[in-house]
Every structure is written in structure tokens, then in C-alpha cells.
MIDOSE-792166 format. One record per residue (C-alpha): residue in one letter; residue number from 1; x, z, y; chain. Coordinates in Angstrom, 3 decimals. Layout:
+------+-----+----------+----------+----------+------+
: code : pos :        u :        w :        v : unit :
+------+-----+----------+----------+----------+------+
:    A : NUM :        X :        Z :        Y :    A :
...
+------+-----+----------+----------+----------+------+
REM end
This chain:
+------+-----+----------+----------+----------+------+
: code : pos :        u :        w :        v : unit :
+------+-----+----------+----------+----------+------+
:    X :   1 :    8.596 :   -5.733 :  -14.844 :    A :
:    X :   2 :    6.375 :   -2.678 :  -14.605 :    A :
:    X :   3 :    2.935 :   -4.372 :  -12.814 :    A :
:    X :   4 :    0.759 :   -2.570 :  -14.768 :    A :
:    X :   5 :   -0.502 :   -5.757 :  -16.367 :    A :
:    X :   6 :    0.043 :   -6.907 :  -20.444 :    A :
:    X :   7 :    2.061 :   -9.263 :  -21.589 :    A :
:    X :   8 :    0.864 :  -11.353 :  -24.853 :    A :
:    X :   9 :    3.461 :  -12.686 :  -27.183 :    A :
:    X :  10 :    2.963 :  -14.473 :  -30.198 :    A :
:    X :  11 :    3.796 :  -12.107 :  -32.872 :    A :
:    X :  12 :    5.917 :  -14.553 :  -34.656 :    A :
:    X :  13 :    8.056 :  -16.133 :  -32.202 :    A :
:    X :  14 :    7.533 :  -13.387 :  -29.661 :    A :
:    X :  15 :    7.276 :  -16.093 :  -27.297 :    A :
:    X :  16 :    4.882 :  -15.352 :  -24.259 :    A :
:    X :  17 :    1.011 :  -16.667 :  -24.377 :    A :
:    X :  18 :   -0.269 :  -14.365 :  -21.294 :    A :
:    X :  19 :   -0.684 :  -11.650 :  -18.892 :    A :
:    X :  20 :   -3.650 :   -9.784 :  -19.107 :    A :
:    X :  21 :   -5.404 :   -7.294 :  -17.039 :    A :
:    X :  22 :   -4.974 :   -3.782 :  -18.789 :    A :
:    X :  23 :   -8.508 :   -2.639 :  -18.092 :    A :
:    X :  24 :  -10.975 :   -5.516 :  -19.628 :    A :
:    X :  25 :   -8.147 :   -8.010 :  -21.274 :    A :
:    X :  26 :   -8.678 :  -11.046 :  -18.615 :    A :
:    X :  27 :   -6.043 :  -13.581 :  -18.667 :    A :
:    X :  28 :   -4.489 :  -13.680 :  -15.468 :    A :
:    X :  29 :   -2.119 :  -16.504 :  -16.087 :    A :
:    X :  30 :   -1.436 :  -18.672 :  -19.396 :    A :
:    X :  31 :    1.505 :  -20.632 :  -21.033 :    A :
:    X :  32 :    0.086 :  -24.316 :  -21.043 :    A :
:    X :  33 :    2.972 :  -27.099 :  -21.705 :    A :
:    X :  34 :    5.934 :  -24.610 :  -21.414 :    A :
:    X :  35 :    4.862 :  -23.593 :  -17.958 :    A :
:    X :  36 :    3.066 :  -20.115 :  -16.932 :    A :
:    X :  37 :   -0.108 :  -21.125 :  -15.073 :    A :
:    X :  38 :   -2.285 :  -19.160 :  -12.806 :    A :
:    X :  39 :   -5.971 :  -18.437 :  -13.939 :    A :
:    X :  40 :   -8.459 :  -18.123 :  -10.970 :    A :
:    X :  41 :   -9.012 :  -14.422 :  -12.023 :    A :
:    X :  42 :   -4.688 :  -14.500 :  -11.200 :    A :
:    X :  43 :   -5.181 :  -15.980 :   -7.737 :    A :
:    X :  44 :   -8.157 :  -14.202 :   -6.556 :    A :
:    X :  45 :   -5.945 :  -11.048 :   -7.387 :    A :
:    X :  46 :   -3.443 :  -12.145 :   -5.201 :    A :
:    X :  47 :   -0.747 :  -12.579 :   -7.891 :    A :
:    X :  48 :    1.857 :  -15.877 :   -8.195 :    A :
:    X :  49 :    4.078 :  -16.651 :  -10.439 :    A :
:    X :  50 :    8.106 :  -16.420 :  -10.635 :    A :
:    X :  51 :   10.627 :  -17.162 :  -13.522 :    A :
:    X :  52 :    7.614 :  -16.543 :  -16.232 :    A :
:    X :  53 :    6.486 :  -13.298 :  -14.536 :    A :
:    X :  54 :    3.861 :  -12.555 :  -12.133 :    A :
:    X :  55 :    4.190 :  -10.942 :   -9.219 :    A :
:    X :  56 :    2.194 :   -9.553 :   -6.149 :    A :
:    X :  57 :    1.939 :  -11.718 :   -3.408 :    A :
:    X :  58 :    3.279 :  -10.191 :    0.145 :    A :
:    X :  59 :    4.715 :   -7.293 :   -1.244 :    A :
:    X :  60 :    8.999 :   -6.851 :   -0.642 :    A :
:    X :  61 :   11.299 :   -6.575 :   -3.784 :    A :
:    X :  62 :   11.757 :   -3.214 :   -4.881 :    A :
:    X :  63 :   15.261 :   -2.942 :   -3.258 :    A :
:    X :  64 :   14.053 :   -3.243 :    0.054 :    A :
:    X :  65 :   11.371 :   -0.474 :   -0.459 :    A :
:    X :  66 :   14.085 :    1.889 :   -1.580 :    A :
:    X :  67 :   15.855 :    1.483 :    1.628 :    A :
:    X :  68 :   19.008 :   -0.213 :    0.772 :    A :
:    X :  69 :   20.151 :   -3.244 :   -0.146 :    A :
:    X :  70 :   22.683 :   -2.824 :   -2.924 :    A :
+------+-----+----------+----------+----------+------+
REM end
């Protein structure tokens, strides 16, 4: 997914830690027991989280912005 934010993966495993704003490297949600968690930097952004990404709240999937539905 191309949000603009970074993801942080252990550099072992590869298995994800993070997202991080780009600009100044705060965590905007973190793995804690398995499960990607929301910081309050995350929700103030607006951001939530689905299937260990994070997306945008409010905005469409990208298939309905391109104007069909294939």
C-alpha cells in the first residue's frame, strides 16, 4: 500500500514492528501481542487499521476513485 508512511520490519524475521511517519519517524501504530495497534499520533491523523495495514479513514478504495468497479 502506497500511504506515504514506513513500514518497520525486523530485519531478521522481516516481520512488521511499525508504521512510521516519513517526515520525523513517529510511530503511528505498533505490533503489541500479534495485533497492530493504533498510537494516539495514528488516531489524531485520522488513520485505522485493516488486515495489518493502515489506512485513511473516510476516504473510498481506490477502485471506486478510478470510476469503475472491476
Amino acid at each position: 500500500m502506497s500511504n506515504g508512511l514506513v513500514r518497520v520490519a525486523d530485519a531478521r524475521t522481516r516481520e512488521l514492528k511499525r508504521w512510521e511517519t516519513p517526515e520525523k519517524g513517529k510511530p503511528m501504530a505498533i505490533v503489541e501481542n500479534g495485533s497492530l495497534v493504533l498510537t494516539k499520533v495514528g488516531r489524531q491523523l485520522g488513520y485505522k487499521v485493516s488486515n495489518k495495514e493502515l489506512v485513511r479513514r473516510g476516504l473510498a478504495p481506490s477502485r471506486f476513485l478510478s470510476g469503475h468497479l472491476g
